[in-house]
C-alpha positions in Angstrom: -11.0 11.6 13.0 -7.6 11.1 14.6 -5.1 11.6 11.9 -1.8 9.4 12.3 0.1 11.3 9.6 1.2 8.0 8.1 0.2 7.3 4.4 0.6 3.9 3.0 -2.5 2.2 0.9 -3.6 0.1 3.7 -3.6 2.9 6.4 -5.5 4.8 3.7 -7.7 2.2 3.0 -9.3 2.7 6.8 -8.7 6.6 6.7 -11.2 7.0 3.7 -13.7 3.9 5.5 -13.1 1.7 3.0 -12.5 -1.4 5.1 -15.7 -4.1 6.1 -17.0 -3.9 9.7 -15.3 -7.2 9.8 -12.0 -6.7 9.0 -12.0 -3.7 10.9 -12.9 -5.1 13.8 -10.2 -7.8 14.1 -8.0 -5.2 13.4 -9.3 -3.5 16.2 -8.5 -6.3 18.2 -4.8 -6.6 17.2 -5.4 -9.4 14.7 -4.0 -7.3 11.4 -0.2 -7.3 12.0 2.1 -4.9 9.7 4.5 -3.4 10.2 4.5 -1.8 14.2 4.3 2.2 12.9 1.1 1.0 10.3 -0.4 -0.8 13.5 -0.5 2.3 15.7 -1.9 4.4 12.7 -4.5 2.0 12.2 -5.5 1.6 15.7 -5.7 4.9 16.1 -7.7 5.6 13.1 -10.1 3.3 14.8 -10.4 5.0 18.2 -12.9 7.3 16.4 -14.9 4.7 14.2 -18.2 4.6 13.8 -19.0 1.8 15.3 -18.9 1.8 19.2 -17.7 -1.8 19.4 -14.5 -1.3 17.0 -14.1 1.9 19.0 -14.1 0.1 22.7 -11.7 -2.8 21.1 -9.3 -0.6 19.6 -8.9 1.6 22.9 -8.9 -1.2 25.0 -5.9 -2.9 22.4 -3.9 0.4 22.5 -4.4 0.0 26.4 -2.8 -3.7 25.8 0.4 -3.3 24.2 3.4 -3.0 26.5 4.9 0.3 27.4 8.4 -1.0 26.1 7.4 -1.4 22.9 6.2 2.1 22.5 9.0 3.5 23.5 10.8 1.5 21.1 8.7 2.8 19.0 9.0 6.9 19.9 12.6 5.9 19.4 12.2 5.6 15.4 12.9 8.2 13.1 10.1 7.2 10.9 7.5 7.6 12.9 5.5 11.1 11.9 5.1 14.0 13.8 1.4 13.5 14.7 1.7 10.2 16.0 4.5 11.2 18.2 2.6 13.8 19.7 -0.2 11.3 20.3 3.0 9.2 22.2 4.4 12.2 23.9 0.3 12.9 24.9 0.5 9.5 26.7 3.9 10.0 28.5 6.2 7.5 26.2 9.3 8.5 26.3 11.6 7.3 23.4 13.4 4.5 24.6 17.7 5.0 24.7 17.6 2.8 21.1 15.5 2.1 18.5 14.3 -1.6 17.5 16.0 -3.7 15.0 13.1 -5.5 13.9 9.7 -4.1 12.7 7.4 -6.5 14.1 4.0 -5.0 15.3 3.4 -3.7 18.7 0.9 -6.2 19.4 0.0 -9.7 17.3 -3.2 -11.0 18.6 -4.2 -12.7 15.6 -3.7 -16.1 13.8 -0.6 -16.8 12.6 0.5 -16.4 8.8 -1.6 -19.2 6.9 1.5 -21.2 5.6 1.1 -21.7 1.5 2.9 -24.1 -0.3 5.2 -23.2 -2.7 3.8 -25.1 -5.7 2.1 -24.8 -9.2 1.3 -21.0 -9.8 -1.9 -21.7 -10.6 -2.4 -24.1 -7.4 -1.1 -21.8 -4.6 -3.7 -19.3 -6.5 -6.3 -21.8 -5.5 -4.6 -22.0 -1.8 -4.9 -18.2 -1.7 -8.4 -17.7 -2.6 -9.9 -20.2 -0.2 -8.5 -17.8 2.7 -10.4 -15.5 4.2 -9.4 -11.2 3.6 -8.0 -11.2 6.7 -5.2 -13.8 6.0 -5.1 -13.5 2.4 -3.6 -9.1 3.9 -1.5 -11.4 6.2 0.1 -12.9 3.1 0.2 -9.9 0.9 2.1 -8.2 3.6 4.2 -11.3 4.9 4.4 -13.8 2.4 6.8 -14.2 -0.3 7.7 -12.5 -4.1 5.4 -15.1 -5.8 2.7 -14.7 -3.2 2.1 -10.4 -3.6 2.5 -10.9 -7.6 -0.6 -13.2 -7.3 -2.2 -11.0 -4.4 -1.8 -7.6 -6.0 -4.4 -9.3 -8.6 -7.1 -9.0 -5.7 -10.8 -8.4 -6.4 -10.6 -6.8 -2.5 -8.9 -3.6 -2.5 -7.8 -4.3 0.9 -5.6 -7.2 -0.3 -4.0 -5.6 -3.2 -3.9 -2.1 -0.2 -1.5 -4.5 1.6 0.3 -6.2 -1.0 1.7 -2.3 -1.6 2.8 -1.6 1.9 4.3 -4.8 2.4 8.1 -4.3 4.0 9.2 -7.0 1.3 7.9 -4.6 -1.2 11.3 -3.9 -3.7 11.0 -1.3 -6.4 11.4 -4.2 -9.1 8.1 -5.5 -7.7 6.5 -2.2 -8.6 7.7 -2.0 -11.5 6.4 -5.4 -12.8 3.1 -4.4 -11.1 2.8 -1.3 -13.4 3.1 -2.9 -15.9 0.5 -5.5 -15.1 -2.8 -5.2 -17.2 -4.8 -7.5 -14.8 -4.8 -5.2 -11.8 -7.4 -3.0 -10.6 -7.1 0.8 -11.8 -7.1 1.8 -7.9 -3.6 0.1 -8.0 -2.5 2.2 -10.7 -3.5 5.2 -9.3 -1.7 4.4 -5.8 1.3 3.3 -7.3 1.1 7.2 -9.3 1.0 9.2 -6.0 3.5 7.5 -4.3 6.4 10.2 -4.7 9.0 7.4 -3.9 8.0 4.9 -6.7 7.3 8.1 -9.2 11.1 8.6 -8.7 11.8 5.4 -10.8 11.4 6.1 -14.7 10.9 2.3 -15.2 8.0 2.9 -12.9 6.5 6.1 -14.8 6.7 4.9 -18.4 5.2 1.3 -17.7 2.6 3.4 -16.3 1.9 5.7 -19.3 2.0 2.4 -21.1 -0.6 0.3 -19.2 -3.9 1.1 -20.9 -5.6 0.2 -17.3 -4.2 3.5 -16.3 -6.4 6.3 -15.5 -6.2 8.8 -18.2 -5.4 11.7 -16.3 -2.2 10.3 -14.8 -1.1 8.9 -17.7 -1.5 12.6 -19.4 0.2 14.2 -16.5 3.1 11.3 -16.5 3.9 11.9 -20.8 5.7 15.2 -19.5 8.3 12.9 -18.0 9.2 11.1 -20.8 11.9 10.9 -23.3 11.3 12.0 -27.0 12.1 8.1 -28.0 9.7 7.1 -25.6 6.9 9.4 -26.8 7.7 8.9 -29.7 7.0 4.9 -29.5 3.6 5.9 -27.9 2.0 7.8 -30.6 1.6 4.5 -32.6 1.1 2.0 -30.0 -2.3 0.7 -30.1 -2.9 -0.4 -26.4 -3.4 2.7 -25.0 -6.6 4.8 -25.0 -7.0 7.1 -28.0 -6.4 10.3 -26.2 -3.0 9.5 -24.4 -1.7 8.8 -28.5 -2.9 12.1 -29.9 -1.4 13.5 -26.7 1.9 11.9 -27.7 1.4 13.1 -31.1 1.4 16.4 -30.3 3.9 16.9 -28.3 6.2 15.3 -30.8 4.7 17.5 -33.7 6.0 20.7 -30.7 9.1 19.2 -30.4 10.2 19.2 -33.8 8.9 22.7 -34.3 10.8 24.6 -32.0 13.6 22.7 -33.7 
């Protein structure tokens, strides 16, 4: 499989074949717009699906989006080595300036499903009666309110985009740390992203969420304060293991003292 060199959760998502034949076939055709470096990885990823239809659309899309734009494109700093190989491989050259603007290469699709700002609970309701495809169009468009419903997902291809949204802040990811009603996978992608892991805020909510796979949460207590361990070894949330973990490396601490 063609490998892009990008990793965000979405792009991941279709790397590890995760995504319905659906889905990834109107992403194939252009439909699934993030931002313009994610839409080239993911096109790219599906050059070499296994489906021969998905593979004939994505070509045939790549084929589609103008020449200008991907030299805009070759012109980012962001955009990793692999895929600007696969660029310089197709005789783009990088254009004299770089975009301002991050919009995809190539928007075939729908637009944004517009969802009223209302109730909570009734833009919920608005956001369940779309389909995966725009509800990913939200989560990676929409507003603040929106991705903190979103990130909720049963799909893990909604929640995927709701954490590479280019609205994403680190407050956001904080909150959704924290968050006992999301998926563990969302945990665990929040826990390898090297960017977020640089926030403390970040770590410890993640320690503290007893959704939390174990082992990151083990691996995380090393990066905690003494007063935050500390307040762990008593808290009742979390699972059993992550408290006698605390435990002892409070009972170390005062030891070598």
């Amino acid at each position: 499989m063609i490998d892009p060199g990008l990793r965000t959760p979405l792009v991941d998502s279709f790397r590890r074949g995760e995504v319905a034949r659906d889905v990834r076939l109107e992403a194939a055709q252009g439909a699934m717009a993030p931002r313009a470096v994610e839409q080239l990885a993911v096109l790219l990823i599906l050059t070499e699906d296994a489906d021969p239809e998905i593979r004939e659309t994505a070509g045939a899309t790549l084929q589609r989006i103008p020449r200008a734009s991907l030299e805009g494109l070759a012109a980012r700093t962001d955009v990793p080595g692999e895929m600007r190989r696969w660029l310089e491989e197709q005789g783009i050259t990088p254009a004299a300036t770089a975009p301002a603007s991050d919009e995809p290469l190539l928007d075939t699709g729908e637009p944004m499903p517009e969802v009223e700002p209302e109730e909570p609970a009734a833009v919920s309701q608005q956001l369940s009666s779309l389909s995966v495809m725009q509800r990913m169009k939200v989560a990676m468009r929409g507003t603040r309110e929106q991705r903190s419903l979103l990130i909720r997902d049963p799909n893990r291809l909604v929640a995927s985009a709701v954490l590479s949204s280019p609205k994403l802040t680190e407050n956001e990811v904080e909150q959704f740390a924290r968050m006992a009603n999301v998926t563990e996978e969302v945990l665990r992608v929040i826990g390898s992203n090297r960017s977020w892991m640089k926030n403390y805020n970040v770590a410890l909510n993640l320690v503290r969420n007893p959704k939390s796979p174990i082992g990151q949460s083990l691996h995380l207590l090393n990066r905690l304060t003494e007063k935050d361990v500390k307040m762990l070894t008593s808290d009742r949330n979390i699972p059993e293991p992550l408290r006698i973990a605390a435990r002892k490396k409070v009972s170390e601490k005062a030891s070598t003292r």
